[in-house]
C-alpha positions as a Markdown table, in Angstrom:
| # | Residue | x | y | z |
|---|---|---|---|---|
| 1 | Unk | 111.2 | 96.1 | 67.1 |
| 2 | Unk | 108.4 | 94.7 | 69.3 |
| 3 | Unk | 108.9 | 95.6 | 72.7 |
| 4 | Unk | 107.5 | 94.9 | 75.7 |
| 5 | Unk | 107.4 | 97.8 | 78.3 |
| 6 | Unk | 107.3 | 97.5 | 81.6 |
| 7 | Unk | 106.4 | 100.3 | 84.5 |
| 8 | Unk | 104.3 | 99.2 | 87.8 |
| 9 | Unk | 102.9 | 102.4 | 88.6 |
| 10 | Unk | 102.7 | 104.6 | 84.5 |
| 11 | Unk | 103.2 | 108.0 | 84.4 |
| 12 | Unk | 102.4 | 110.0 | 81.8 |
| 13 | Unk | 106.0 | 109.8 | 80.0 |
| 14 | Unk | 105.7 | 105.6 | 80.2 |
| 15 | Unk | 101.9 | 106.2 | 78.6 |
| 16 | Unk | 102.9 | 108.5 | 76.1 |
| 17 | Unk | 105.8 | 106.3 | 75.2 |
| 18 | Unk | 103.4 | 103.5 | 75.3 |
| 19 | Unk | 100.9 | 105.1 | 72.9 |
| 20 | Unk | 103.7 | 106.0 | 70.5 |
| 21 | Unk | 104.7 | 102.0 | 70.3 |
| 22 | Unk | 100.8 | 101.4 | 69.7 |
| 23 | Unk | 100.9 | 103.9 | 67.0 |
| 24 | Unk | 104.0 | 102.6 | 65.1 |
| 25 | Unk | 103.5 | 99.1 | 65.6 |
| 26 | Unk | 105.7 | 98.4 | 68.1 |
| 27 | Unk | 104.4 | 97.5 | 71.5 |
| 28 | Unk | 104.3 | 93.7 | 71.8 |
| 29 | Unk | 103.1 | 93.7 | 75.9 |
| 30 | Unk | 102.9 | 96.2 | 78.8 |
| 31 | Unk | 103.2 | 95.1 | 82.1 |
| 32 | Unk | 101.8 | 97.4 | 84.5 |
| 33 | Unk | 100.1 | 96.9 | 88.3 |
| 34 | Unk | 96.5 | 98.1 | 88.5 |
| 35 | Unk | 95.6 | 98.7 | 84.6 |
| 36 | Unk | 91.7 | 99.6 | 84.3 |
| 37 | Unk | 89.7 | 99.7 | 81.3 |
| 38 | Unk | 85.9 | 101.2 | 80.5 |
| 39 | Unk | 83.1 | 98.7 | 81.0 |
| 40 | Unk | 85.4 | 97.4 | 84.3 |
| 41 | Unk | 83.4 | 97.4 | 87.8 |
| 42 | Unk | 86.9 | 99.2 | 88.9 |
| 43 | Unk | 86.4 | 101.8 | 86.4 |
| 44 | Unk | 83.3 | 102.5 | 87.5 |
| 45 | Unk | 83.9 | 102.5 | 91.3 |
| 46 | Unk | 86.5 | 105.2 | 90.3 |
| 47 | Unk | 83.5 | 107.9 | 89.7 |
| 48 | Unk | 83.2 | 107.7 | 93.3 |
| 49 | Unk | 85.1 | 110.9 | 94.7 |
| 50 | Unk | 86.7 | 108.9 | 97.5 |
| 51 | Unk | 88.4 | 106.4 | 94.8 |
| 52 | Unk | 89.1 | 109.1 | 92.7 |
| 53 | Unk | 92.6 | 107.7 | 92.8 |
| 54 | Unk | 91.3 | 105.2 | 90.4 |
| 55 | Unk | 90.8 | 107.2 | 87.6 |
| 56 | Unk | 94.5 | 107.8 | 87.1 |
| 57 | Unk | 94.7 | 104.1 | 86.3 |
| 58 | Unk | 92.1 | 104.0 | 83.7 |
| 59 | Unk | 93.6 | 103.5 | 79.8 |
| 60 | Unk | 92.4 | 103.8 | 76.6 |
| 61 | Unk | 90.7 | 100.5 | 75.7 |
| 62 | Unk | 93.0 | 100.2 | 72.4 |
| 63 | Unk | 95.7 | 98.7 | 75.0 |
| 64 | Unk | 93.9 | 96.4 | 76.5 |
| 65 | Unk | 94.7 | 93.5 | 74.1 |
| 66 | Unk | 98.5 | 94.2 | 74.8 |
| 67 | Unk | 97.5 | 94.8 | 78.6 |
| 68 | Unk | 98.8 | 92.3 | 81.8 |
| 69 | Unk | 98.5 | 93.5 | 85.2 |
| 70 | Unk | 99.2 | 92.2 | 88.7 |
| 71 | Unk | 97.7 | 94.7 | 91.1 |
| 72 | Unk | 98.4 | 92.8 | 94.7 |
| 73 | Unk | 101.3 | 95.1 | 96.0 |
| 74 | Unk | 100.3 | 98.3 | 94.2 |
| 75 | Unk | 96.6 | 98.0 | 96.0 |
| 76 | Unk | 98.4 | 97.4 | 98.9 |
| 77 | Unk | 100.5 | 100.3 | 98.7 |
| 78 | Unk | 97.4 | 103.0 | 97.9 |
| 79 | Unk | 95.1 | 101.5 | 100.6 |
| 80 | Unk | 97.4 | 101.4 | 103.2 |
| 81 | Unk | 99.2 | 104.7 | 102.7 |
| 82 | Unk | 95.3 | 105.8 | 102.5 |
| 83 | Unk | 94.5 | 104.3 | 106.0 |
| 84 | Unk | 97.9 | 106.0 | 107.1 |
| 85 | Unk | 98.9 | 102.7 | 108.0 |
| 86 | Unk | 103.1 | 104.1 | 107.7 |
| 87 | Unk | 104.8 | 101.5 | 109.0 |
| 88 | Unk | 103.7 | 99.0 | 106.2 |
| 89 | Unk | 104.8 | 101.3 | 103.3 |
| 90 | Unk | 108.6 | 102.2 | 105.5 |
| 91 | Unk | 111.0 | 102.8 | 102.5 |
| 92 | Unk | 112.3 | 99.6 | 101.2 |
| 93 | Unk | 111.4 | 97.6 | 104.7 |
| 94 | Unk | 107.5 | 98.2 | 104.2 |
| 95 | Unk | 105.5 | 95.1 | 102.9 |
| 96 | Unk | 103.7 | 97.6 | 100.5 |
| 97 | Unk | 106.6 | 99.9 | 99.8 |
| 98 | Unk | 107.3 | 101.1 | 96.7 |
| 99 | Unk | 110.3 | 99.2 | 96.7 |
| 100 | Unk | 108.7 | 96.2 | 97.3 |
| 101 | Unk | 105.9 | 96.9 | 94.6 |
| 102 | Unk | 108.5 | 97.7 | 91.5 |
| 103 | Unk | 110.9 | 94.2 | 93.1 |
| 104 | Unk | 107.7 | 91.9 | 92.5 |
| 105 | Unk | 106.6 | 94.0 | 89.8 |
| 106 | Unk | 110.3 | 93.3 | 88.1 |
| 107 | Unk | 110.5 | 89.8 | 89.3 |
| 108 | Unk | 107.1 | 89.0 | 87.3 |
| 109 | Unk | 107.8 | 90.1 | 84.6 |
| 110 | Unk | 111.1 | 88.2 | 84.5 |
| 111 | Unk | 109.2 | 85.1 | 85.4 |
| 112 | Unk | 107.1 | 85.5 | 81.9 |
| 113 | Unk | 110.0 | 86.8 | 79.4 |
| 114 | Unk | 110.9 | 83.2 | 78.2 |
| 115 | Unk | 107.4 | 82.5 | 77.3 |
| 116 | Unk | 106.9 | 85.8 | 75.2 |
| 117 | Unk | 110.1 | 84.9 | 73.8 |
| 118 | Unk | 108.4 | 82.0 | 71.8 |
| 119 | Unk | 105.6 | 84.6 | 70.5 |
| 120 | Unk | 108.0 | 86.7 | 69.2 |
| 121 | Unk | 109.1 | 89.4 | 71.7 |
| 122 | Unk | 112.3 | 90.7 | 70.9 |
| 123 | Unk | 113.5 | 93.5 | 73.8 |
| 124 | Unk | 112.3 | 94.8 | 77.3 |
| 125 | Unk | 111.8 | 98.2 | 78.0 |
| 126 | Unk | 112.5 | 99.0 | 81.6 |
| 127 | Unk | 112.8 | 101.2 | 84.5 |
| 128 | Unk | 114.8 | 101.9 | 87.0 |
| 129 | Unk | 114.8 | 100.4 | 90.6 |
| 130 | Unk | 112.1 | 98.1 | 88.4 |
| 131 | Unk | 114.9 | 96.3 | 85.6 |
| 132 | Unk | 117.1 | 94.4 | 87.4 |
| 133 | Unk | 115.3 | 91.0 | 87.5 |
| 134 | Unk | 113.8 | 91.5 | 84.2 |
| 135 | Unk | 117.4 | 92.2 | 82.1 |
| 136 | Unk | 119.4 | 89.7 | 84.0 |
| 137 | Unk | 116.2 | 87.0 | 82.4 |
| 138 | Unk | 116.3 | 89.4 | 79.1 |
| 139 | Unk | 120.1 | 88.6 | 78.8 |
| 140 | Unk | 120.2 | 84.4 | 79.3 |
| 141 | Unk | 117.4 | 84.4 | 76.6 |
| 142 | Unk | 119.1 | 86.6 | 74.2 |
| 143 | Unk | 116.5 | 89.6 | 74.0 |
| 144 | Unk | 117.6 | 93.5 | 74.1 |
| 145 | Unk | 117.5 | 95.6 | 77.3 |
| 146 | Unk | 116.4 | 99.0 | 77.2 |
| 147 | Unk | 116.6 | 101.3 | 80.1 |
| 148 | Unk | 115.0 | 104.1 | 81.4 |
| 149 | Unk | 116.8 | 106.8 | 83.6 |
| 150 | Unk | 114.1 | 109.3 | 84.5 |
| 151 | Unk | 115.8 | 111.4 | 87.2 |
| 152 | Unk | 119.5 | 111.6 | 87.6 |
| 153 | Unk | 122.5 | 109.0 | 88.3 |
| 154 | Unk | 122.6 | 108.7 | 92.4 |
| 155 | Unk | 126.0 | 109.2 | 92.4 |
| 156 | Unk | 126.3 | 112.3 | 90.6 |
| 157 | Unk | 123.0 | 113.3 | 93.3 |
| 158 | Unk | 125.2 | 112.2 | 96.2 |
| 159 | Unk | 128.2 | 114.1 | 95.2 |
| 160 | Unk | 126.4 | 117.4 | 94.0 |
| 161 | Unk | 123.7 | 117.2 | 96.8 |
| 162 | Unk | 126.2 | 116.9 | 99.9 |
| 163 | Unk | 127.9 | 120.7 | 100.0 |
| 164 | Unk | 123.6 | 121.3 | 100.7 |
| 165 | Unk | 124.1 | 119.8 | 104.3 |
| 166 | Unk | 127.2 | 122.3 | 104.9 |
| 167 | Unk | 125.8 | 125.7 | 102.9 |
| 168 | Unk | 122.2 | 124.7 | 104.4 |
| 169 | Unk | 122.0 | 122.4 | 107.2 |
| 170 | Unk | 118.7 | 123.9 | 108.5 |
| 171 | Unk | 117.1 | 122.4 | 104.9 |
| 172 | Unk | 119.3 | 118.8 | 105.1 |
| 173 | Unk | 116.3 | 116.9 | 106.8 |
| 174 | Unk | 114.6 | 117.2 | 103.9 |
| 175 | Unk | 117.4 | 115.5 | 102.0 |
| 176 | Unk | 115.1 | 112.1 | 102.1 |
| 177 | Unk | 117.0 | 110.8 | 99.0 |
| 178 | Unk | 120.0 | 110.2 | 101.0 |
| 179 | Unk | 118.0 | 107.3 | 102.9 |
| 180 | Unk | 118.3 | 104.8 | 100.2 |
| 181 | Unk | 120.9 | 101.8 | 101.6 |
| 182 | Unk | 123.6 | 100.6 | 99.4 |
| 183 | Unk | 121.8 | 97.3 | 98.6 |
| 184 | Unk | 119.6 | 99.2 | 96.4 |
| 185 | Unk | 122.6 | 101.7 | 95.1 |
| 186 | Unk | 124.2 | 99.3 | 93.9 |
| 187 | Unk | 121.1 | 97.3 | 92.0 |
| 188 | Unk | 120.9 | 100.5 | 90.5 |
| 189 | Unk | 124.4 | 100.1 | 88.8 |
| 190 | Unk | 123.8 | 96.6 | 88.2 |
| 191 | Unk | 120.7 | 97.8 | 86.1 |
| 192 | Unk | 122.9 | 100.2 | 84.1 |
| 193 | Unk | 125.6 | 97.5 | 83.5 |
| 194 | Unk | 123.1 | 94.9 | 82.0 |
| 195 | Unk | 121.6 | 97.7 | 79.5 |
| 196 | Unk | 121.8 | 97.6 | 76.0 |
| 197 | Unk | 121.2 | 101.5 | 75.1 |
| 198 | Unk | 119.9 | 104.3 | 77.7 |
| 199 | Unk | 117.1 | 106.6 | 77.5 |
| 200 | Unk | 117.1 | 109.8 | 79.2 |
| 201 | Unk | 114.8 | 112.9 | 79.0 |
| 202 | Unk | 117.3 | 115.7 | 79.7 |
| 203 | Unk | 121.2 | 116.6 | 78.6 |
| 204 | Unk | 121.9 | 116.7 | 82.5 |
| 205 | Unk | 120.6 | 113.5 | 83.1 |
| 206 | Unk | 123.0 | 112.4 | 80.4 |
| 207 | Unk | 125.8 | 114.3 | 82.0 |
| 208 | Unk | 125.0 | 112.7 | 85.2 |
| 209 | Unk | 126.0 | 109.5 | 84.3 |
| 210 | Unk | 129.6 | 110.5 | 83.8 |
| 211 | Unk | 130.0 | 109.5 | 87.2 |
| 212 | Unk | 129.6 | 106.0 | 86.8 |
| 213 | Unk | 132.5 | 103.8 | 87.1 |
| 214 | Unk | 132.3 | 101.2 | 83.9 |
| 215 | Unk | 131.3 | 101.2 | 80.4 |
| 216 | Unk | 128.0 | 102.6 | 79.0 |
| 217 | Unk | 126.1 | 101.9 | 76.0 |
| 218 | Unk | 124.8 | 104.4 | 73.7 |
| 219 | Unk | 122.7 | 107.0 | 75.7 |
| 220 | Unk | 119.9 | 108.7 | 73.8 |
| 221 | Unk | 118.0 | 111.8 | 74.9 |
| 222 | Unk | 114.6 | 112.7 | 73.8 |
| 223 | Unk | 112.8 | 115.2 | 75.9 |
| 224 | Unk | 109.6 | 114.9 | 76.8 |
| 225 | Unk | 106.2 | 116.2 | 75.6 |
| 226 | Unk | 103.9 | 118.9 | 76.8 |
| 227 | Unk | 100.8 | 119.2 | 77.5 |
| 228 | Unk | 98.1 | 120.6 | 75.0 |
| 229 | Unk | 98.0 | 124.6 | 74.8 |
| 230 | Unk | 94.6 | 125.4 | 74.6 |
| 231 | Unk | 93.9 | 128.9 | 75.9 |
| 232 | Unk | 96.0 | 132.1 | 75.6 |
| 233 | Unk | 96.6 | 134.0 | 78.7 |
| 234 | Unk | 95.9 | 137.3 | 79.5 |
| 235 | Unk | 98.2 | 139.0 | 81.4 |
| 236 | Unk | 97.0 | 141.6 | 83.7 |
| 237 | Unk | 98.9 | 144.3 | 84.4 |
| 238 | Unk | 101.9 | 145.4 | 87.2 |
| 239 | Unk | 100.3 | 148.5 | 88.3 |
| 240 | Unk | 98.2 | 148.0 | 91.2 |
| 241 | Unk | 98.8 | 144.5 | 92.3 |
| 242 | Unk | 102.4 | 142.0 | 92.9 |
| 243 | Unk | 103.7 | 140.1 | 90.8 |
| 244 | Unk | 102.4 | 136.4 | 91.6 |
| 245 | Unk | 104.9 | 134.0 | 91.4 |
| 246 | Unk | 104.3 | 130.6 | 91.7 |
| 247 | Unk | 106.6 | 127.3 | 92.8 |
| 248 | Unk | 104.9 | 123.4 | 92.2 |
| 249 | Unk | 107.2 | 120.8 | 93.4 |
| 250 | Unk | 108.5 | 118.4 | 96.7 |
| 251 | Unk | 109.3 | 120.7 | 99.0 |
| 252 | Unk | 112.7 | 119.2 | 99.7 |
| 253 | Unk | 116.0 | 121.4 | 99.0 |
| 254 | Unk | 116.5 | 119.2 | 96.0 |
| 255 | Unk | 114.2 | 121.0 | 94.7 |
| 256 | Unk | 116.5 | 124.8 | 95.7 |
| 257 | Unk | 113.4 | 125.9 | 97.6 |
| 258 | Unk | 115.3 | 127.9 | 99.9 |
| 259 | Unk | 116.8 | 129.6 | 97.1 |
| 260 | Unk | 113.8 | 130.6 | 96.5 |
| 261 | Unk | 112.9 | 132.0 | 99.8 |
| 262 | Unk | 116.0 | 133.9 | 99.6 |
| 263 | Unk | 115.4 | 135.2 | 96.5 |
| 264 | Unk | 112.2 | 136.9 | 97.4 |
| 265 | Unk | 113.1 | 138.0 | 101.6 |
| 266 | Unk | 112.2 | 141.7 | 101.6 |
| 267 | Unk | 110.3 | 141.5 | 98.5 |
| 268 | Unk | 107.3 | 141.1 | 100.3 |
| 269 | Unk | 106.0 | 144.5 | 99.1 |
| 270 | Unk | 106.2 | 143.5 | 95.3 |
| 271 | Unk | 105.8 | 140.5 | 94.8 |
| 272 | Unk | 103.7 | 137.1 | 96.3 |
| 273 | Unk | 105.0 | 134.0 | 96.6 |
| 274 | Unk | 102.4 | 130.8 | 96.3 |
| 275 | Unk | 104.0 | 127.4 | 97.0 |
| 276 | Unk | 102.3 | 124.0 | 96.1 |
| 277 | Unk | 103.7 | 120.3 | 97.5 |
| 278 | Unk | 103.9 | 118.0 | 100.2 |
| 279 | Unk | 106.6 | 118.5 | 103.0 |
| 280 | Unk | 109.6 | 115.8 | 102.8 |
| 281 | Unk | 109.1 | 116.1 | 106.0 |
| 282 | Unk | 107.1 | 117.8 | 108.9 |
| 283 | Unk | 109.9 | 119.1 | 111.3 |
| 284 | Unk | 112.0 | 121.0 | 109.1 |
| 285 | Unk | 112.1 | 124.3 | 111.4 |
| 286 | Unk | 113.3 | 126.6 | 108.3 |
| 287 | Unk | 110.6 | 125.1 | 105.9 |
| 288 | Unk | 108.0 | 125.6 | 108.4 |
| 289 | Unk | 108.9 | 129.2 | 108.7 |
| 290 | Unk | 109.3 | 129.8 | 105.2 |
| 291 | Unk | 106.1 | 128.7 | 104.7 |
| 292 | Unk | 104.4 | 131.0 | 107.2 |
| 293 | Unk | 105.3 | 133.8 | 105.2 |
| 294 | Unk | 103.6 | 132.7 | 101.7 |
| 295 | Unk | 100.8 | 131.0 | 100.2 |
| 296 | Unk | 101.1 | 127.4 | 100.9 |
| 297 | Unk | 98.9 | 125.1 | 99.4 |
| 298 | Unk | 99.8 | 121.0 | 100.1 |
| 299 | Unk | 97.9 | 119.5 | 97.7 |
| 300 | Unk | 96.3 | 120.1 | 94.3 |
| 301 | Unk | 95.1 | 118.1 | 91.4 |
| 302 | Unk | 96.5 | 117.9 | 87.6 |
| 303 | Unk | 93.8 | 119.9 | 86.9 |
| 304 | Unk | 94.0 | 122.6 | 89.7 |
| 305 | Unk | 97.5 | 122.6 | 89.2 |
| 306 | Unk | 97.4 | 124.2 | 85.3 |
| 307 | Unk | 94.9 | 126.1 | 86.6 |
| 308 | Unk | 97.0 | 127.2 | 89.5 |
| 309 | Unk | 99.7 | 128.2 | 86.9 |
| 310 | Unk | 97.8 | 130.0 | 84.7 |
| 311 | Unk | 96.7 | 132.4 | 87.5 |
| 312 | Unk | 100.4 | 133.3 | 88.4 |
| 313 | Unk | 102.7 | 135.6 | 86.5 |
| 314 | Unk | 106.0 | 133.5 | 86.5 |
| 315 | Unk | 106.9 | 130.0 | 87.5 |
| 316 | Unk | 110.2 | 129.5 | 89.6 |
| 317 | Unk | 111.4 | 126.0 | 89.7 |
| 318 | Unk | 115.5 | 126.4 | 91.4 |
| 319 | Unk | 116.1 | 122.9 | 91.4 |
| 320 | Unk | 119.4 | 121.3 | 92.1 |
| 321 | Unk | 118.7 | 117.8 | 90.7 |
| 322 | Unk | 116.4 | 117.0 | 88.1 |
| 323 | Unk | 115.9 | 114.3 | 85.6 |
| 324 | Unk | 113.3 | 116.5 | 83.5 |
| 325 | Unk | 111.1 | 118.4 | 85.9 |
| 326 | Unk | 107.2 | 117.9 | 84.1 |
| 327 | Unk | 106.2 | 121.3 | 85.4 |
| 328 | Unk | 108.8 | 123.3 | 83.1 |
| 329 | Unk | 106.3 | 122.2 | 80.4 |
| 330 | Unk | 103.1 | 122.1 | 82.3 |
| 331 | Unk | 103.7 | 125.8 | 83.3 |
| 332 | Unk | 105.2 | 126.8 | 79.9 |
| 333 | Unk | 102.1 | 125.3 | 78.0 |
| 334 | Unk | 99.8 | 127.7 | 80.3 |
| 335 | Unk | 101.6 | 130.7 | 79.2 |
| 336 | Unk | 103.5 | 131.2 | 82.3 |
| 337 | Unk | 107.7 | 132.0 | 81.1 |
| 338 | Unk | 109.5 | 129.3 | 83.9 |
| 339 | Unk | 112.8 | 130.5 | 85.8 |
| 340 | Unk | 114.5 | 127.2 | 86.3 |
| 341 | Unk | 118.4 | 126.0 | 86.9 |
| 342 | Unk | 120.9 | 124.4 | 84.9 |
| 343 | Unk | 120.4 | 121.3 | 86.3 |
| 344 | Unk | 116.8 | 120.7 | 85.0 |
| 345 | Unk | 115.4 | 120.2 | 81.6 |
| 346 | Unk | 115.6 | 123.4 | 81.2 |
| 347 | Unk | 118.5 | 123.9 | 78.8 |
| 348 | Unk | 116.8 | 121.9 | 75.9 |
| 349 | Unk | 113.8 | 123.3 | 75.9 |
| 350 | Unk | 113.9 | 127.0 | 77.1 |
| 351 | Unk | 115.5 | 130.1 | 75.2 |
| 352 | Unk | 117.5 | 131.6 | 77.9 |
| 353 | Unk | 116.1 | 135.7 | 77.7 |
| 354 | Unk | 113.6 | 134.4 | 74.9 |
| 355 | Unk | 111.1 | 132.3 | 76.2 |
| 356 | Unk | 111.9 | 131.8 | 80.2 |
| 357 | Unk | 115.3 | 131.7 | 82.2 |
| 358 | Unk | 118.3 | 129.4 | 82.7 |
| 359 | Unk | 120.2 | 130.4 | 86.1 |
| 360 | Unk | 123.1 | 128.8 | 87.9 |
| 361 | Unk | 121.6 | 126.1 | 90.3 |
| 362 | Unk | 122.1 | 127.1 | 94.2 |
| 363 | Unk | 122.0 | 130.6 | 93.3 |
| 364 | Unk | 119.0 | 133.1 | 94.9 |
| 365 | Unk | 121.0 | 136.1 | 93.6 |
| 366 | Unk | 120.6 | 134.8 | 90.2 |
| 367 | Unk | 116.7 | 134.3 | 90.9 |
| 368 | Unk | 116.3 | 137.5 | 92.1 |
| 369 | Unk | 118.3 | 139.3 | 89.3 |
| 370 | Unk | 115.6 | 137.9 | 87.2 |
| 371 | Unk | 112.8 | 138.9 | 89.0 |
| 372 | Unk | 113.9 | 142.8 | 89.2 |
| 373 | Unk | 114.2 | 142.4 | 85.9 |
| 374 | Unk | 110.5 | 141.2 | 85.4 |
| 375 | Unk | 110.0 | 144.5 | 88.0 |
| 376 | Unk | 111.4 | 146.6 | 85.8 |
| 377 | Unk | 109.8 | 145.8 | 82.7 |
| 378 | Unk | 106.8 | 144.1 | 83.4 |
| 379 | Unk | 105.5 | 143.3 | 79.7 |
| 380 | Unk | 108.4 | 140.6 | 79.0 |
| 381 | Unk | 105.9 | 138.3 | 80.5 |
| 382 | Unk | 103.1 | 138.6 | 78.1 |
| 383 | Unk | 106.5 | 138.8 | 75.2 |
| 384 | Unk | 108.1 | 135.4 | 76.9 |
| 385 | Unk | 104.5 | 133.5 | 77.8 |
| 386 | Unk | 103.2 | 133.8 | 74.3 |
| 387 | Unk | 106.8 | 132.3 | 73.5 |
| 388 | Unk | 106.9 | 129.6 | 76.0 |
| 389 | Unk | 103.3 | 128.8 | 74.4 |
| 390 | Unk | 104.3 | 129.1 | 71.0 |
| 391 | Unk | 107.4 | 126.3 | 72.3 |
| 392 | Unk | 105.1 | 123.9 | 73.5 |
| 393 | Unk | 102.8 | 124.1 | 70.5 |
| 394 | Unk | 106.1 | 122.5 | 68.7 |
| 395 | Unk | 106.6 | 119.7 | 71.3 |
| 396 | Unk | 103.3 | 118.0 | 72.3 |
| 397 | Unk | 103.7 | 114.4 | 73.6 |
| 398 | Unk | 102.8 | 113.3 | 70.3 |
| 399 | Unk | 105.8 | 114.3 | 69.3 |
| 400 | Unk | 107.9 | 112.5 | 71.8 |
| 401 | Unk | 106.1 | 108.8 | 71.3 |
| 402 | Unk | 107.0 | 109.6 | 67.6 |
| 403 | Unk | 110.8 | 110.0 | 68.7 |
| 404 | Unk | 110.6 | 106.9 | 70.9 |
| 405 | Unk | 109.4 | 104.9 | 68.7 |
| 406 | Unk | 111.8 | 106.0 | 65.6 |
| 407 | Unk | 114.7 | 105.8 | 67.9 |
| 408 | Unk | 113.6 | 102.1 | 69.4 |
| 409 | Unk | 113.1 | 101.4 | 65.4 |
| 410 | Unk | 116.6 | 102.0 | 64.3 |
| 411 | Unk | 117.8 | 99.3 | 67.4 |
| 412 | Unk | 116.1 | 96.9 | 65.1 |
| 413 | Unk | 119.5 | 96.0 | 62.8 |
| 414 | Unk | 121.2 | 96.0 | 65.9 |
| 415 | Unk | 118.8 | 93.1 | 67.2 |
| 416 | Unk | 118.5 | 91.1 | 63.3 |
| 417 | Unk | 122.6 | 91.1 | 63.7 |
């Protein structure tokens, strides 16, 4: 089936998915914001380190032929949050939110589906908060909707996120997600409503959608990639040092990070804690204090970040909501076994007591059970990293743009009928 996909900002799921399409034969468009190419003065002005932003924009010069951009409201959106200009990028109110960059984003490509229609195009790949627009055109022209959920349903967030401002309310002003106003919400179920088949990355995404109120189409999950294992690690050994854990994330209690500091209060002695992210927010008393304690670092770069995890001895992500989580494969392809929750990715792709851990969401005895246990017999983590490298050698993205595209392949009777 030739697609068009659509994503204003890519990521590296959308590119991978994109690059599978290219591969099969499949990708009629892609509709993006800021798309940059070699050769471009753009993608040369990104070799300056102060627009090294830039260079996350840059593709492979294969898509360009398939390539449309519209970069107004993105541009907008990285210079003025740049210039720290906040009141022009306040969620959905902003004139360079994000919000406002995925509506005109969605809107434009709406505005150009009928003419594509007459070369040929035959469905829309979309995402969400950026699909609404573009299916309501896809459906009066007869085309097939394809949606993307990449985190979780915000109902099933709402309902399993609220006991967090009871059990924790010292952590609930970093609940930011809860800002969202029901105007957007409810686009959000109006997206799912006009799909033709969803796409998720993880079993609990699927299982968040059982929340909705109203029919669903077929939803298909196909986890994502990882990254390229090219290194073994070498794993020092527990004798005269702690063991270095390591945490890469929001730091919002969606993410369980007070679980975390739980897990390791008096542990100071045996193990270290490093702790890598943005605040939610700035005045959060208990984050602040937390953070005293341990190795905080704000801000790193994909490249510093594998780094990062490759220096550490175990990777604890205790989140409570997450569509995938890209650092569960990002840490496992380093050869650093992940401790994660339930309520990640982490059920299809980790061996629980094999190749990393699977532990009840909202739970720092659980954490900490596992990290005695790392204590106690220090060379599982050599046993579980050589696994967790072994697991991602099976699953590079390659992999997953294959699956894509086979799975977006067999819609094609669908669409002929």
């Amino acid at each position: 089936m030739k697609l068009l996909v659509s994503h204003p900002t890519l990521n590296a799921n959308s590119k991978n998915l994109v690059t599978g399409l290219l591969k099969e034969q499949q990708l009629f468009k892609l509709f993006t914001s800021i798309a940059i190419f070699p050769g471009q003065l753009l993608f040369k002005l990104g070799n300056n380190p102060k627009l090294k932003d830039l260079q996350r924009r840059s593709l492979d010069e294969t898509w360009q032929p398939y390539t449309r951009s519209r970069s107004f409201f993105e541009f907008g959106r990285l210079l003025t949050s740049k210039f720290k200009l906040d009141f022009l990028i306040t969620h959905e109110k902003g004139f360079f939110c994000i919000d406002k960059v995925y509506q005109k984003h969605d809107k434009w490509v709406a505005d150009n589906l009928s003419e594509l229609k007459k070369e040929g195009l035959l469905g829309v790949y979309a995402y969400e908060d950026g699909a609404l627009s573009t299916f309501k055109a896809a459906k009066q022209l007869g085309l097939y909707c394809i949606y993307d959920l990449p985190i979780g349903y915000w109902k099933s967030a709402r309902l399993l996120m609220q006991k967090e401002f009871d059990i924790n309310p010292a952590w609930s002003d970093t609940l930011i997600g809860f800002n969202d106003s029901l105007g957007k919400l409810s686009k959000k179920d109006e997206e799912l409503a006009l799909a033709d088949v969803i796409f998720v990355a993880s079993s609990f995404t699927k299982k968040t959608l059982e929340n909705y109120r109203g029919n669903l189409p077929e939803i298909k999950v196909i986890p994502y990639g990882f990254p390229a294992v090219t290194r073994k690690k070498y794993y020092e050994p527990l004798l005269d040092r702690k063991l270095k854990i390591l945490f890469i994330g929001g730091l919002s209690q969606r993410k369980g990070i007070s679980y975390l500091f739980d897990a390791v209060e008096k542990m100071e002695d045996k193990v270290e804690l490093t702790i890598v992210g943005h605040k939610a927010v700035s005045n959060c008393e208990a984050l602040n204090q937390a953070l005293e304690k341990h190795n905080w670092i704000p801000s790193l770069s994909h490249d510093e970040v594998l780094e990062c995890m490759y220096e550490h001895d175990v990777f604890v992500f205790p989140s409570l909501f997450e569509g995938f989580g890209l650092v569960i494969t990002e840490a496992m392809s380093q050869g650093i076994p992940v401790i994660t929750t339930n309520r990640t990715a982490g059920p299809d792709l980790i061996e629980h007591g094999k190749d990393g851990w699977i532990v009840p969401a909202g739970s720092s005895k659980a954490i900490k059970e596992v990290i005695i246990q790392i204590l106690e017999k220090p060379e599982i983590l050599e046993q579980f990293g050589f696994a967790a490298q072994n697991k991602a050698q099976t699953r590079p993205w390659s992999v997953y743009g294959k699956e894509m595209a086979d799975a977006l392949s067999s819609l094609k009777d669908f669409v002929n009928n």
